[in-house]
C-alpha positions as CSV (number, residue, x, y, z in Angstrom):
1,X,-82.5,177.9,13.3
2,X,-85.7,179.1,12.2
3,X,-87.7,176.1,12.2
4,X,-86.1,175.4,16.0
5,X,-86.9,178.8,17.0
6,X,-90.6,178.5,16.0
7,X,-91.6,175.3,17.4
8,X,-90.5,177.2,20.8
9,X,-92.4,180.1,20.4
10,X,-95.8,177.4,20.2
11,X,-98.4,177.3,23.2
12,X,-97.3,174.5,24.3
13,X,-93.6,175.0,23.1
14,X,-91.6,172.4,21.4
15,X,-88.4,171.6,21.2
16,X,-86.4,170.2,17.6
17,X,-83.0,169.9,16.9
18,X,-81.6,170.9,13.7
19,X,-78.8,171.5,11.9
20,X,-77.5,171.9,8.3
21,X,-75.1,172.0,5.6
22,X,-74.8,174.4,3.0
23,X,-72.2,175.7,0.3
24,X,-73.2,178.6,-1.6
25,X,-75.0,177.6,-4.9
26,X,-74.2,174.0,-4.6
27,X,-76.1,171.4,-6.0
28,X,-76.9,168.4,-4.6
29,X,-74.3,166.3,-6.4
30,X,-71.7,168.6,-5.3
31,X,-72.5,168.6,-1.7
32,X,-72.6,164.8,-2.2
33,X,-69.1,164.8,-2.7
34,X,-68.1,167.4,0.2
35,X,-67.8,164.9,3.0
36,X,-69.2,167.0,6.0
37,X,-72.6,166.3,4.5
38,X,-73.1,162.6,4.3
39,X,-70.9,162.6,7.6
40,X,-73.7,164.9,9.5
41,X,-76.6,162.4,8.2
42,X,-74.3,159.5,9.6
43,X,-73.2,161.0,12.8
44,X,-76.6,163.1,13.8
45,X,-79.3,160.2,14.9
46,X,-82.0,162.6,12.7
47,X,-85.7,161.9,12.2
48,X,-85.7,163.7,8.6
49,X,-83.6,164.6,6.7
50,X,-84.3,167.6,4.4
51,X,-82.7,167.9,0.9
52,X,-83.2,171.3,-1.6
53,X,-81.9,171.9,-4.6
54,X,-82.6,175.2,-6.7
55,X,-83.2,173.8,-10.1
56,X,-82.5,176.9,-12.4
57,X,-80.7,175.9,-15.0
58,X,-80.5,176.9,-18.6
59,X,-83.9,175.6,-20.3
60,X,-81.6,173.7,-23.3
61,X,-79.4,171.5,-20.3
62,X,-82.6,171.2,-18.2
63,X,-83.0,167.1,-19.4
64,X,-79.4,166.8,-18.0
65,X,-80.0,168.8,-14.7
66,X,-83.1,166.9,-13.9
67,X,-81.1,163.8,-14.1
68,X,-78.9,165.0,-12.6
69,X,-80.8,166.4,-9.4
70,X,-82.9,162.7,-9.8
71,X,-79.4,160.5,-9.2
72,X,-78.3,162.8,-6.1
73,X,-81.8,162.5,-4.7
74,X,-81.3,158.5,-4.7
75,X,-78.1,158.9,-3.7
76,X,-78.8,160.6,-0.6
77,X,-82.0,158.5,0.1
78,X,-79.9,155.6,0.3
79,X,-77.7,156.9,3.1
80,X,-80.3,158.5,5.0
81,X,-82.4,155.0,5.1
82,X,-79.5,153.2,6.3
83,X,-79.7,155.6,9.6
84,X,-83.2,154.8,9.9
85,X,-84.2,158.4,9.6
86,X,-86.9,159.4,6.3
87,X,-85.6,161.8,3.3
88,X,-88.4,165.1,2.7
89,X,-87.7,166.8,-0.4
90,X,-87.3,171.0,0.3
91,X,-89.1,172.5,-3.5
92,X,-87.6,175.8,-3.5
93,X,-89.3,179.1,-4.8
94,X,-87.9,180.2,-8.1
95,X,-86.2,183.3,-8.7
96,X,-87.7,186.6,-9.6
97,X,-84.9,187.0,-12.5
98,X,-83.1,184.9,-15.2
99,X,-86.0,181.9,-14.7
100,X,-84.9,179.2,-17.4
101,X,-87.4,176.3,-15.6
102,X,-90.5,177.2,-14.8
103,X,-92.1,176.3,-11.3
104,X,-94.4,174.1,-12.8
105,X,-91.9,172.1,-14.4
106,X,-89.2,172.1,-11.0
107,X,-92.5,170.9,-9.0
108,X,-93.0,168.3,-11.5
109,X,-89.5,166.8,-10.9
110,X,-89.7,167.0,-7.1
111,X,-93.0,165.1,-7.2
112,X,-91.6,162.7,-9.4
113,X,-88.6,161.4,-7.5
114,X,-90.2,162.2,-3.9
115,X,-93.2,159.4,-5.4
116,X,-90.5,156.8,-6.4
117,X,-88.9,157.0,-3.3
118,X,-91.8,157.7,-0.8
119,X,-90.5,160.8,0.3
120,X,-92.2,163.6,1.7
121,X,-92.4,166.8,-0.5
122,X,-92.8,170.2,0.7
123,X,-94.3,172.5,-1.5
124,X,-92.8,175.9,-0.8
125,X,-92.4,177.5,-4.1
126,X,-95.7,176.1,-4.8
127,X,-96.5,177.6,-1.7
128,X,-94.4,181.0,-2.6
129,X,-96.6,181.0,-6.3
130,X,-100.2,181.0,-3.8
131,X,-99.1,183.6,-1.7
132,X,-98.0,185.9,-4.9
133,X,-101.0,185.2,-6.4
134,X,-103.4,186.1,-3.7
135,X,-101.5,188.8,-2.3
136,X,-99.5,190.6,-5.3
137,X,-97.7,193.4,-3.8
138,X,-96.9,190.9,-0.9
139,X,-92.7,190.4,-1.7
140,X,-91.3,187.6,-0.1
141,X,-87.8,188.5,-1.4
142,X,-84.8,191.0,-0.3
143,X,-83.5,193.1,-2.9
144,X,-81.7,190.3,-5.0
145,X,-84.8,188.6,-5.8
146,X,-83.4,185.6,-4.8
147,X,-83.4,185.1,-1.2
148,X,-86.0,185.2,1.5
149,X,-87.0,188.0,3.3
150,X,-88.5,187.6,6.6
151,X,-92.1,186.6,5.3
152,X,-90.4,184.1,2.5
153,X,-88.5,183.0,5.8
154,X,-91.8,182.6,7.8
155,X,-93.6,181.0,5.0
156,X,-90.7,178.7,4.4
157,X,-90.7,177.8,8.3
158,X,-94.0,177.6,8.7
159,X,-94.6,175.2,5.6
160,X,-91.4,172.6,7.4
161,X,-93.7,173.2,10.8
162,X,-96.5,172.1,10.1
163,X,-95.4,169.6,7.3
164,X,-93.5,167.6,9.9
165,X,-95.6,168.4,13.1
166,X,-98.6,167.9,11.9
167,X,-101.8,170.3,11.9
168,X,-102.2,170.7,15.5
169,X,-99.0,173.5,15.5
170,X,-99.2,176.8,15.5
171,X,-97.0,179.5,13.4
172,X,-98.2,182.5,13.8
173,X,-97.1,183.2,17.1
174,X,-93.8,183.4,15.5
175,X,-91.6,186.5,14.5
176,X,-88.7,186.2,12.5
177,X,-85.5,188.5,12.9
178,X,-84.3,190.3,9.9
179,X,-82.5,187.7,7.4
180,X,-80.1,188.1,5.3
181,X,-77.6,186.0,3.3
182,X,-74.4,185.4,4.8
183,X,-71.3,186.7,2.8
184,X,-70.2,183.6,1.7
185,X,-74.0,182.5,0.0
186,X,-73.6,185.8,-1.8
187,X,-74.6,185.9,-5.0
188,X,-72.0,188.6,-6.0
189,X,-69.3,190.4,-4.6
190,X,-71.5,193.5,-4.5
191,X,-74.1,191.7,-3.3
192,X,-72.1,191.5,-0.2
193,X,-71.1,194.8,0.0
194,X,-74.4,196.2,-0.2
195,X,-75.8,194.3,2.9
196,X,-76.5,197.4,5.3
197,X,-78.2,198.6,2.2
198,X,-80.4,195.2,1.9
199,X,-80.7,194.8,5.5
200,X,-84.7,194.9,6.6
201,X,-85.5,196.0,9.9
202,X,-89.1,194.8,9.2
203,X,-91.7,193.3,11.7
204,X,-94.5,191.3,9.9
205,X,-97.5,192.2,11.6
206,X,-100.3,189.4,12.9
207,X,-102.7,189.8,10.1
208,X,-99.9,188.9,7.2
209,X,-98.6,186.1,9.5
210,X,-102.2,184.9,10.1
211,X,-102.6,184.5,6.2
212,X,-98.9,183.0,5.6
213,X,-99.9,180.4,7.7
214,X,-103.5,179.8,6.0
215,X,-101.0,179.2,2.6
216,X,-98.5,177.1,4.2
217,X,-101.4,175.1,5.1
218,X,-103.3,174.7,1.9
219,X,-100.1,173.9,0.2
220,X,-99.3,170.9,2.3
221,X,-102.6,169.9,2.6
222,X,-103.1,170.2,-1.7
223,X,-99.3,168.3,-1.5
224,X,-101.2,165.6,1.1
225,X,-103.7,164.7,-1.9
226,X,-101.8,165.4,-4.6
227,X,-99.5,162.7,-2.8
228,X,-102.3,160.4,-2.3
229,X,-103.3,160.0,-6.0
């Protein structure tokens, strides 16, 4: 929706199609075996194909899950070569609390399978790390401190954008509406309850979305050489 919704707001507008699957805290070998997934890679004549997978596991299982996340990957590869279209790898942000695998070590993984399989890794919670780093009391998370807020969302876009359209796109034109998880990707029962309470009526003015581009673009350019070596 997002990524769709920028690429028309560009001067000159473009248009994508996207779509998606999701289930609430799945991994990617679970939504390997729920059938509307590999059906939508089969049925939707895509380009890319874009495939995430939080890696937050406890730190003792984290051999397991990285196998784990490694054998999916291929999995999915697989199917998405036999409709011609390429796989990108989506590395997520990690969350604010309960962090068992360090970004450095999630990154690691997805630049390990996306080099055996030649697939196209976009950096965002590398991307997510920059941003915190240059701009501290910049929060890109609602009140859970696991999902996006509307400048997470932008960065997240924006990073997609220009990873896939190249460096001629524009982002910052772009203003997200308020996000928010939907009841059934919520973390908690009272998560859910309390979403007037997390609900962010925010706009991001120019100047923040002028510098959330300038990181989306150093991290995929940093991911372009990093991918290069």
């Amino acid at each position: 929706m997002h990524l769709a919704a920028m690429a028309a707001s560009d001067n000159p507008p473009l248009k994508l199609e996207t779509d998606s699957v999701t289930l609430g805290g799945a991994s990617l070998t679970e939504l390997w075996e729920y059938s509307d997934t590999v059906e939508a890679i089969r049925d939707g004549h895509w380009d890319i194909v874009v495939l995430l997978e939080f890696l937050q596991g406890a730190r003792d299982t984290w051999p397991q899950e990285r196998e784990q996340f490694f054998t999916a990957v291929r999995k999915f590869d697989q199917e998405i070569r036999q409709t011609k279209a390429k796989t990108a790898l989506f590395m997520p942000w990690v969350f604010k609390m309960n962090v068992a695998i360090p970004m450095d070590d999630a990154a690691a993984a997805y630049e390990e399978i996306g080099n055996e399989l030649d697939a196209k890794v976009i950096p965002v919670g590398l991307a997510w790390q920059q941003a915190a780093s240059q701009r501290p009391a910049l929060d890109l998370y609602i009140a859970d401190g696991t999902h996006p807020n509307i400048m997470g969302t932008f960065l997240t876009t924006c990073m997609h954008y220009v990873a896939f359209m190249g460096s001629s796109v524009h982002c910052a034109q772009y203003q997200p509406e308020s996000v928010l998880p939907s009841p059934d990707t919520a973390s908690s029962k009272a998560m859910a309850r309390d979403m007037d309470r997390l609900r962010q009526t925010y706009v991001i003015p120019a100047e923040e979305r002028a510098f959330l581009e300038k990181i989306a673009r150093e991290a995929i350019a940093a991911q372009a050489e990093t991918d290069q070596r």
